[in-house]
LUMMI-151301 format. One line per 3 residues: for each residue x, z, y of C-alpha. Coordinates in steps of 0.001 Angstrom, whole numbers. Layout:
X:Z:Y; ...
END
This chain:
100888:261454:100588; 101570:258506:98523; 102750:259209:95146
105451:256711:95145; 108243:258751:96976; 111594:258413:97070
114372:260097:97680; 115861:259564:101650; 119162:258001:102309
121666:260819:102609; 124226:261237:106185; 126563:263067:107669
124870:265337:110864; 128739:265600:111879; 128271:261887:113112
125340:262217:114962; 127898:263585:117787; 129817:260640:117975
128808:258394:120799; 127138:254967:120170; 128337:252030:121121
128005:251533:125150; 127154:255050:125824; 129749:255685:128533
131992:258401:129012; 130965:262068:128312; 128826:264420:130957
127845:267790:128400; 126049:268769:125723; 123791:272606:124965
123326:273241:121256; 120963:275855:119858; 121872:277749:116419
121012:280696:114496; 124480:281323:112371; 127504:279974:113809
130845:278865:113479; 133262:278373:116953; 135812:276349:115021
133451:273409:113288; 131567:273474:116883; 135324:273103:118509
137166:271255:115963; 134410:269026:114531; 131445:268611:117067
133111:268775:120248; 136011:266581:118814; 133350:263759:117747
131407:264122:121197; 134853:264410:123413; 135560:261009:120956
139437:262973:120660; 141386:261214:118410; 143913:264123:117342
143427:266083:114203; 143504:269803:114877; 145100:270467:111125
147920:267519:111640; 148512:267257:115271; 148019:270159:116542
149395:270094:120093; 148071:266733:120935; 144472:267753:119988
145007:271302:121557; 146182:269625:124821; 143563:266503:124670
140764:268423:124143; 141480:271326:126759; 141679:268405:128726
138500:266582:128590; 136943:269880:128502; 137633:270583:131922
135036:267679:133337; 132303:268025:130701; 129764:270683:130573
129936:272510:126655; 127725:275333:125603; 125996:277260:123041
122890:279202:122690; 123373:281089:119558; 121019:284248:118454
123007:287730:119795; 123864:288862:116631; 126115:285934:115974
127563:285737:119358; 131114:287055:120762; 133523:285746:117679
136327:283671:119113; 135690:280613:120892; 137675:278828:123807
136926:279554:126936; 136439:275697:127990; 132539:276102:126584
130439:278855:126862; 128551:281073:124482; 125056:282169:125259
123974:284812:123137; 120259:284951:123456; 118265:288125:122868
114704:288040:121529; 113182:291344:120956; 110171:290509:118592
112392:287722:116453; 115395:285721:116524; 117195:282832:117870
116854:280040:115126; 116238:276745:116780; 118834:273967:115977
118267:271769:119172; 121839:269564:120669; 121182:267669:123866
123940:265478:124187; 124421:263439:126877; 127073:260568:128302
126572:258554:131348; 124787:255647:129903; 123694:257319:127206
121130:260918:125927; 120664:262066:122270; 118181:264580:121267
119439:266258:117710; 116656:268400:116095; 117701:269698:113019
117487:272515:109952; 121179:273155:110123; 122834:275595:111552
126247:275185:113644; 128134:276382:110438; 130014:274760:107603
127499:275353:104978; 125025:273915:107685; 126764:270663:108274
128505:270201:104998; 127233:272095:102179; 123212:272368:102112
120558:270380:101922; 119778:269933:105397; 117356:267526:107322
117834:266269:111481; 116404:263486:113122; 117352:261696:116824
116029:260881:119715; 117944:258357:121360; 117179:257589:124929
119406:254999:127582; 118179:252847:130636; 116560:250548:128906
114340:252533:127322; 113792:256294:127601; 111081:258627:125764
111082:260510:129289; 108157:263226:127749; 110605:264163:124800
113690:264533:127098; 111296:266617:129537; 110306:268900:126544
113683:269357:125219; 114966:270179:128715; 112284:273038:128962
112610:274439:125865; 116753:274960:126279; 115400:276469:129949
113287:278668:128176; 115894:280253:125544; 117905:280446:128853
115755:283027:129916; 116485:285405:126886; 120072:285548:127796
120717:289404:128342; 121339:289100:132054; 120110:286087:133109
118482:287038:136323; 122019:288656:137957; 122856:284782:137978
125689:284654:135358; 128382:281888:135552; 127748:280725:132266
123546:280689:132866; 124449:278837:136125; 126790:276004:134322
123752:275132:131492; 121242:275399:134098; 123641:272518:136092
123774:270498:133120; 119794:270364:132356; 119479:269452:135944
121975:266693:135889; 120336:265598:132811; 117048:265421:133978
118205:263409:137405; 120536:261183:135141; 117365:260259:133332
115033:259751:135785; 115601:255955:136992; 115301:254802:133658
113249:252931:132379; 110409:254646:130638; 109428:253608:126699
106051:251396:126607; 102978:253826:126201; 100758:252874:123234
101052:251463:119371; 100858:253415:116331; 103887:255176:116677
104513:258870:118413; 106932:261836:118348; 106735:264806:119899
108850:268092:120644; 106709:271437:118786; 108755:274545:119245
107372:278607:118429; 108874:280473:121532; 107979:284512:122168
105829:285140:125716; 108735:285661:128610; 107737:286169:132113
104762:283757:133152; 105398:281573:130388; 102930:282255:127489
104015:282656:123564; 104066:279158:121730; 103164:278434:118345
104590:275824:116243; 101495:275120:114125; 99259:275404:116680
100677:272489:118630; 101509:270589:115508; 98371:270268:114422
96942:269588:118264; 99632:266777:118176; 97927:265208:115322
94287:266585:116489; 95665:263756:119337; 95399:260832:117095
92617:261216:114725; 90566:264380:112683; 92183:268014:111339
94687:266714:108413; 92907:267117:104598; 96368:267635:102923
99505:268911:104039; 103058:269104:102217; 105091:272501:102734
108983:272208:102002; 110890:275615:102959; 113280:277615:101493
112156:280815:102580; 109137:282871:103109; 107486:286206:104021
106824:288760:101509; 102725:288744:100412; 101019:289985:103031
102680:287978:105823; 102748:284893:103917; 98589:285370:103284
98151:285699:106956; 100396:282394:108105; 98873:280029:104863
95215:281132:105932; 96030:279982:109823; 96998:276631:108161
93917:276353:106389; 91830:277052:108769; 93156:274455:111397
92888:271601:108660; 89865:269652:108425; 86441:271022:107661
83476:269975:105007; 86177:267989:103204; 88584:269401:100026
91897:270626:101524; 95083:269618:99331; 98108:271578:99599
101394:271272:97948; 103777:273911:98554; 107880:272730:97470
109521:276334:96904; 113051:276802:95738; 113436:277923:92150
115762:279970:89754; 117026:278081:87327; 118710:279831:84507
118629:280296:80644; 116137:283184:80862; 112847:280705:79349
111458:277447:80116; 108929:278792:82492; 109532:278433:85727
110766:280743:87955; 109656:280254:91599; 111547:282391:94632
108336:282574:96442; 105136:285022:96684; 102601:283779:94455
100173:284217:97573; 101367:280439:98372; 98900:279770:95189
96296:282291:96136; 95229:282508:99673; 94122:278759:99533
91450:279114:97150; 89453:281172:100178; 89579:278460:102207
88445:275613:99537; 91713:274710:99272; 93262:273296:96074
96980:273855:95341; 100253:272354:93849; 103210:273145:93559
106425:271332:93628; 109971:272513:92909; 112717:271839:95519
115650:270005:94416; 119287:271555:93920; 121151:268078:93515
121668:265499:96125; 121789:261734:95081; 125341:261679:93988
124287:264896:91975; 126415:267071:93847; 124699:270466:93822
123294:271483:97521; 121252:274330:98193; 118494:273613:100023
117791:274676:103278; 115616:272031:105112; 111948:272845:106520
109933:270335:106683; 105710:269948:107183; 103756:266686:106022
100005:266326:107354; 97862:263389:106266; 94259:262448:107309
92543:259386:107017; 93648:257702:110424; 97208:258823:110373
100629:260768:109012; 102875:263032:110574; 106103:264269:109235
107387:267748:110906; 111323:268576:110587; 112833:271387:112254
113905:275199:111964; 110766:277011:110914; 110438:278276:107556
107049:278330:106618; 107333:282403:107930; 104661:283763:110426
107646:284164:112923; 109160:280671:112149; 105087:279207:112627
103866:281715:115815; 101442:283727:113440; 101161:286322:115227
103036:288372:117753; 106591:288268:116258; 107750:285133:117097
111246:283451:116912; 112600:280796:119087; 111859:276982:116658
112209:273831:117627; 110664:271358:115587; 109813:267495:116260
106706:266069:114644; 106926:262481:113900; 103092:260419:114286
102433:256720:112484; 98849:255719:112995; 97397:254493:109916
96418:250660:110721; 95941:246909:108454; 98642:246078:106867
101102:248288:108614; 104174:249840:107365; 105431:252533:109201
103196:254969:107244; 104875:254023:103772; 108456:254677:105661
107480:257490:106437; 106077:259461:103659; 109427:257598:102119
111406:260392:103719; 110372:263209:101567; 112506:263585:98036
111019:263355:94742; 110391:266835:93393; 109789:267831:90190
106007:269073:89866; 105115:273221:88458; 102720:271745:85369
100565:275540:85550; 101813:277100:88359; 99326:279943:87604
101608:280828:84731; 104727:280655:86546; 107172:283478:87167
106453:284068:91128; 109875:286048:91974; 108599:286727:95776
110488:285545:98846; 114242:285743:98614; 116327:286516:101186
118918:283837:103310; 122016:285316:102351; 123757:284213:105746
120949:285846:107472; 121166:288776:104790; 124530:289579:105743
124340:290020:108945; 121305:292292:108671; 124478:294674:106861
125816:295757:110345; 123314:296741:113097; 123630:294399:116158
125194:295244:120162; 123055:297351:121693; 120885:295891:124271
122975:297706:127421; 126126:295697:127464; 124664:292426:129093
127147:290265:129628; 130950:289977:129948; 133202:287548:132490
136780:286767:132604; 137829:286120:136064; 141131:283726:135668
143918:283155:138368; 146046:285578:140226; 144059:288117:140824
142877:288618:137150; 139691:290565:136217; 137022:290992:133549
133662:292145:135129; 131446:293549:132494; 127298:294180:133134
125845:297061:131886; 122563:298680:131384; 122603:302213:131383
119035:302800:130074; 119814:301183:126827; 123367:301820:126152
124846:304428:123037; 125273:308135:123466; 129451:307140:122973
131365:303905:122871; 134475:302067:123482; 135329:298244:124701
138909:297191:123294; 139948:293789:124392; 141177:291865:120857
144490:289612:120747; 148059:289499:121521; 147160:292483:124808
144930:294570:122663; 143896:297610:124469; 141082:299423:125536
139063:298710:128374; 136649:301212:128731; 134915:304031:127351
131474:306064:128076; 133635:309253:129633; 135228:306143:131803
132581:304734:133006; 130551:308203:133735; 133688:308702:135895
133216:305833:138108; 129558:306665:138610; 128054:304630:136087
127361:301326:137823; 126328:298408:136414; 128876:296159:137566
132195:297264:136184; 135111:295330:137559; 138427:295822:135535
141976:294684:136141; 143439:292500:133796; 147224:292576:133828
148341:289711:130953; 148571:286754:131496; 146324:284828:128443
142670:286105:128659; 141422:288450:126011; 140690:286770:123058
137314:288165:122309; 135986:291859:122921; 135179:294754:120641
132828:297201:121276; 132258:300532:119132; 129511:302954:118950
129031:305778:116488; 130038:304201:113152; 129132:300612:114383
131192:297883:115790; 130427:294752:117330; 131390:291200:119166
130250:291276:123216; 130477:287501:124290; 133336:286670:127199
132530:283677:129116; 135222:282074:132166; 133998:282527:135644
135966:279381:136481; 137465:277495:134213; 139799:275382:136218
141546:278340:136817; 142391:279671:133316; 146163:278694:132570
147788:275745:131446; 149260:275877:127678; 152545:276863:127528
153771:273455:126093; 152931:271815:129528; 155923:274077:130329
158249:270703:128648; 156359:267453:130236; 157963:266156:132981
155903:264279:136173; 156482:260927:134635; 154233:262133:131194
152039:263618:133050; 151746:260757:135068; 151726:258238:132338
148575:260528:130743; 146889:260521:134081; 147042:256398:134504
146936:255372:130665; 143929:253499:129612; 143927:255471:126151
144658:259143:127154; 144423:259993:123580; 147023:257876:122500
148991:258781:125207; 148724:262922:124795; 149266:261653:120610
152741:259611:121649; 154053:263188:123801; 153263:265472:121214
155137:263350:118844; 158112:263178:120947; 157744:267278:120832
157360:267699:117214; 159392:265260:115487; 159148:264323:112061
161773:266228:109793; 161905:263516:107048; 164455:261619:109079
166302:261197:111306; 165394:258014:113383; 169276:257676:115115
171334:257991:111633; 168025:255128:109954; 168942:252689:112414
170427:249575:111814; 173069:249748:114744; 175077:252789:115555
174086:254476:118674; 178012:254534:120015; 178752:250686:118587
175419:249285:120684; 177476:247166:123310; 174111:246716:125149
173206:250478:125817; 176025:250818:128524; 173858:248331:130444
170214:249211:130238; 168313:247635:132199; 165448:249819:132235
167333:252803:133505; 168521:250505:136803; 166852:251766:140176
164839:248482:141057; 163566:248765:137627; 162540:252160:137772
160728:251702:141001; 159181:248703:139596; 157943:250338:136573
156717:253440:138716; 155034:250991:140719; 152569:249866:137696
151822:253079:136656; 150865:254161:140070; 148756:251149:140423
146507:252239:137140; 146705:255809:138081; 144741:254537:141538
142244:252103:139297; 141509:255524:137001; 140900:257578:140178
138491:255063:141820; 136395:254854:138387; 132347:255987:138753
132438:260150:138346; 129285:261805:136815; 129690:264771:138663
131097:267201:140960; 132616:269808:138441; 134347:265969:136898
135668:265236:139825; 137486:268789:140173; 138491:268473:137137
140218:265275:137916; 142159:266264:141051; 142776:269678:139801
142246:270548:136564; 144969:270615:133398; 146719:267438:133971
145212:266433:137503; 146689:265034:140513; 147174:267971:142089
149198:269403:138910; 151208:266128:138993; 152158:266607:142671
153627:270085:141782; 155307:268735:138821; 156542:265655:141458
158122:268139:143791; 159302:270795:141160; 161420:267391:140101
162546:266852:143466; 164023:270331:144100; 166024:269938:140843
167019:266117:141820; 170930:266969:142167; 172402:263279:144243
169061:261855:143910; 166881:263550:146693; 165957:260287:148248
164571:258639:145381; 162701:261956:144064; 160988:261597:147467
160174:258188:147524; 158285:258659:144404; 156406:261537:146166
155702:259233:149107; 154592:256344:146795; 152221:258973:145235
150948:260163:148395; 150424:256024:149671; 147878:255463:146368
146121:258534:146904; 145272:257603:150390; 144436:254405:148864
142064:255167:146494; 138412:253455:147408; 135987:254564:144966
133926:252593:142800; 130234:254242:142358; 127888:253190:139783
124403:253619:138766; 124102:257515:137484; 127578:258456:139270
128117:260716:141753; 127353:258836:144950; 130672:257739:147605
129574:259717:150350; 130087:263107:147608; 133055:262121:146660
134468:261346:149801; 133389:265022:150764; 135472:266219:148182
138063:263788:147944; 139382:263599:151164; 139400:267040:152770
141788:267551:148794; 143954:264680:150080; 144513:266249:153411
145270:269538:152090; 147839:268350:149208; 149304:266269:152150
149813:269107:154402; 151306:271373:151671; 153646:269342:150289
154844:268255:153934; 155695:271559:154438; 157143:272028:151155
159014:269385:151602; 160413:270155:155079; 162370:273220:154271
164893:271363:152403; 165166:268113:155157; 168573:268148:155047
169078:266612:151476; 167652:263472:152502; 168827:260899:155091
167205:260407:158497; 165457:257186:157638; 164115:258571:154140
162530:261705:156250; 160644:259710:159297; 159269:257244:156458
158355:260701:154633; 156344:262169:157261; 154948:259120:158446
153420:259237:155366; 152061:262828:155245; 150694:262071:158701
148788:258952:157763; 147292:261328:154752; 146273:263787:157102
143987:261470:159141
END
């Protein structure tokens, strides 16, 4: 690599969830991670992807309502290794633990996507704090809209995420939350599919690498191996590579995975290697003390290899210290360079070296070395300046030191492979269905349900009783779902992942208990719904610095124009209704990007069909104004029926949403007709033929 190198411009991975400009409104995004944390995924990724305005620290009700909003239409989930799966999460987005018996989870793959708009993220950071605030961390994106779409990288993503589907303990017994991510890669790949491809060619390629164990028909992968046949693509074997990681195998392991790299890199020629390890900097002497096995420096000189040795960096640009934790893989050769960022440590596991293999996803970056051309210098510009090992032969090699995240969780031994999976049925009839697998569960355990209606749930004498089946299917009495689940084994405990069969029927927040049917309805036709959920919640939490009738300039009382508002006059009212009505039918005949969306908007948290119950609730209460109550009811049903929906390229097509749409319309019409009709005699004669004219024009 060039010898001029320069530190690269520092960023925020947090933004790379925020939507660009023109990318339309949200469909889903799947995220792979090693470690995680469920409130920076909730609060901070989802938040920036969702584009919700409300801070969860300072408004806490507007962003708790907003976001279980939006939720409801968008597709969220993560794949997370099992050991870190089953801490609390909501049960809007799904946890996947996945399972993989010869290594771990520890890809750090997002797929994001909006209607007009995809994002690949591949990255070294995990979905933690540390990941995306704290370390040294590295992440590139893949950007892809109509105009112009990388339609083999999308493809590649797309199958790897299917792949790490297929480790999810119970997979095959067609689990809700399998079935959702599987509906979101397929929408994906259809939503893609009319665009326009990127122009084949030039100097310039990328391409998805990933290390994935053997599962089923699908054979094991091996990062290195198809990094190096990516670059094998566009010229010779590379002469010098460039190894960044933080950690490593002990001796032996590290031997076998630095020999495989030698041996795929070019023949009859001098191979260069420069290994960048961390190092332990203390008061101790002035040598250097490298936490890495010294057989980084050894093995090579087998293979006519020469080595140096490079010491990563602990301060970021600002000098703010940052421990380290990006991988990344330089290869050079006389007719091109290629830049590899990702998950895999330079580990025979993170690699495929052999047959313990973890799940990596890496993307390898290709510039063409041509006349003249500058793509190559921008990209060997990526990797920092590192300070150089003068004689790393008389260096202090400490041996490869543990990741402490990864280091505690190795404390406690994980679930045991028998309890699959875990579902929480919402609704009336409320259930949790757990999946078991006898051959692999513990002599003894318990599952306890965690949260306000702790209890136990089962037991190994319980389940013997009931025959041991491996569908268990167990009454849930409270209200509020569980909040997560315990279970306990010998001296052992651990998390067991819950995931919502449906989510549209979980139950509303309590504080929708206080907004009346003109919020709701106001939310439901606003062109900002964040601002509007922001300007409730406000109304529900008022500030406590003052009091906004005693600061006003005019006494409330002494105001000789309050006795005659005339905003609070009945042709006003039905005037204003009128409006909102009017943008509540422009926001229902907007382009849908999906069926579970469209649900969602009739039904879900604040729908139509919530609105209609809230409508009538109203009108039972109406005490002198039945007839007006019902008029608004009326009105409502009028714009439904109304409605004419406005498809657009991507969007669910007219004919599917008049499928849905209309058979909803006829039901809600027929309900609240005979809702409605058992309390006729409030309103007048006139008022009750115009009312079921009405229902009977919806029902057509």
């Amino acid at each position: 690599m060039s010898a001029r190198r320069k530190t690269s411009s520092s960023g925020a991975i947090l933004e790379l969830w925020r939507p660009p400009q023109g990318a339309g409104d949200p469909i889903g995004c799947l995220a792979s991670t090693y470690t995680f944390a469920p409130a920076l995924f909730d609060e901070q990724c989802l938040a920036r992807f969702l584009e919700i305005e409300s801070e969860p620290n300072r408004e806490d009700l507007a962003f708790l309502l907003e976001r279980e909003s939006r939720l409801g239409g968008v597709y969220a989930g993560v794949l997370v290794d099992h050991t870190r799966a089953g801490v609390e999460h909501s049960l809007r987005w799904d946890v996947l633990p996945v399972r993989i018996a010869t290594g771990k989870q520890h890809a750090k793959l997002s797929l994001l996507a909006w209607n007009r708009h995809v994002r690949i993220i591949v990255a070294s950071a995990n979905l933690t704090e540390p990941g995306y605030r704290f370390n040294h961390e590295v992440a590139v994106t893949v950007d892809l809209t109509p105009e112009e779409a990388n339609s083999e990288l999308i493809a590649a993503a797309v199958d790897f995420l299917r792949s790490l589907l297929l480790h999810v303990p119970g997979a095959s017994q067609q689990l809700p939350e399998v079935r959702r991510a599987e509906a979101f890669l397929i929408q994906v790949e259809r939503q893609v599919r009319g665009w326009k491809p990127i122009r084949r060619g030039g100097t310039f390629r990328q391409q998805l690498v990933c290390t994935l164990p053997a599962v089923g028909a699908q054979p094991a992968r091996s990062g290195l191996d198809e990094v190096i046949e990516a670059c094998r693509s566009r010229g010779g074997s590379p002469v010098e590579t460039w190894i960044a990681s933080p950690f490593f195998d002990v001796d032996d392991k590290t031997s076998r995975v630095t020999a495989a790299l030698c041996k795929l890199m070019a023949r009859g020629v001098g191979r260069e290697l420069c290994f960048c390890v961390p190092v332990i900097r203390d008061d101790k002497g002035v040598v250097p003390r490298l936490a890495a096995p010294k057989a980084l420096m050894l093995t090579p000189r087998a293979y006519q290899g020469s080595v140096t040795v490079e010491m990563l960096p602990e301060l970021d640009e600002d000098k703010n210290r940052r421990p380290w934790h990006a991988k990344m893989l330089a290869l050079v050769a006389p007719e091109y360079s290629a830049l590899m960022i990702g998950s895999s440590n330079f580990t025979c596991a993170g690699m495929g070296v052999g047959q313990h293999r973890n799940a990596e996803a890496n993307l390898v970056t290709i510039v063409d070395r041509v006349d003249y051309g500058r793509d190559v210098g921008q990209l060997e510009a990526l990797w920092p300046a590192m300070e150089q090992v003068a004689d790393p032969a008389s260096a202090e090699w400490l041996g490869a030191q543990p990741d402490k995240e990864e280091d505690e969780q190795t404390k406690a031994p994980p679930l045991p492979a028998g309890f699959l999976s875990a579902t929480y049925r919402a609704g009336d009839a409320r259930r949790i269905v757990l999946r078991l697998d006898a051959a692999y569960l513990p002599e003894e355990w318990r599952v306890h349900a965690c949260g306000q209606s702790a209890q136990e749930l089962l037991s190994m004498s319980a389940w013997q009783a009931r025959g041991r089946p491996a569908l268990v299917d167990l009454v849930w009495t409270a209200v509020m779902p569980p909040e997560k689940l315990l279970v306990q084994w010998a001296d052992h405990e651990a998390f067991l992942p819950i995931n919502v069969e449906d989510s549209r029927a979980l139950p509303p927040p309590a504080q929708l208990e206080h907004m009346s049917a003109d919020d709701m309805l106001l939310i439901l036709a606003a062109a900002d719904p964040s601002a509007a959920f922001r300007a409730w919640a406000r109304r529900q939490q008022p500030s406590q610095l003052f009091d906004t009738d005693l600061d006003s300039a005019t006494p409330i009382d002494l105001d000789p124009l309050r006795r005659y508002d005339l905003q609070a006059t009945f042709l006003h009212r039905i005037r204003r209704r009128a409006r909102i009505l009017a943008q509540l039918r422009a926001n229902l005949q907007r382009p849908v990007w999906g069926r579970q969306a469209l649900e969602w908007r009739l039904r879900g948290l604040i729908g139509v069909e919530p609105l209609a119950d809230r409508l009538v609730r109203e009108f039972m209460r109406a005490d002198g104004a039945a007839d007006e109550a019902l008029l608004t009811l009326a009105d409502f049903l009028i714009v439904l029926r109304e409605v004419e929906y406005q498809p657009s390229d991507g969007a669910l097509p007219k004919a599917e949403f008049e499928k849905v749409f209309r058979p909803f319309l006829n039901e809600l019409a027929d309900r609240l007709g005979r809702q409605i009709g058992t309390h006729q005699g409030r309103m007048s004669d006139d008022m009750m033929r115009f009312w079921k004219r009405v229902v009977e024009r919806c029902r057509e």
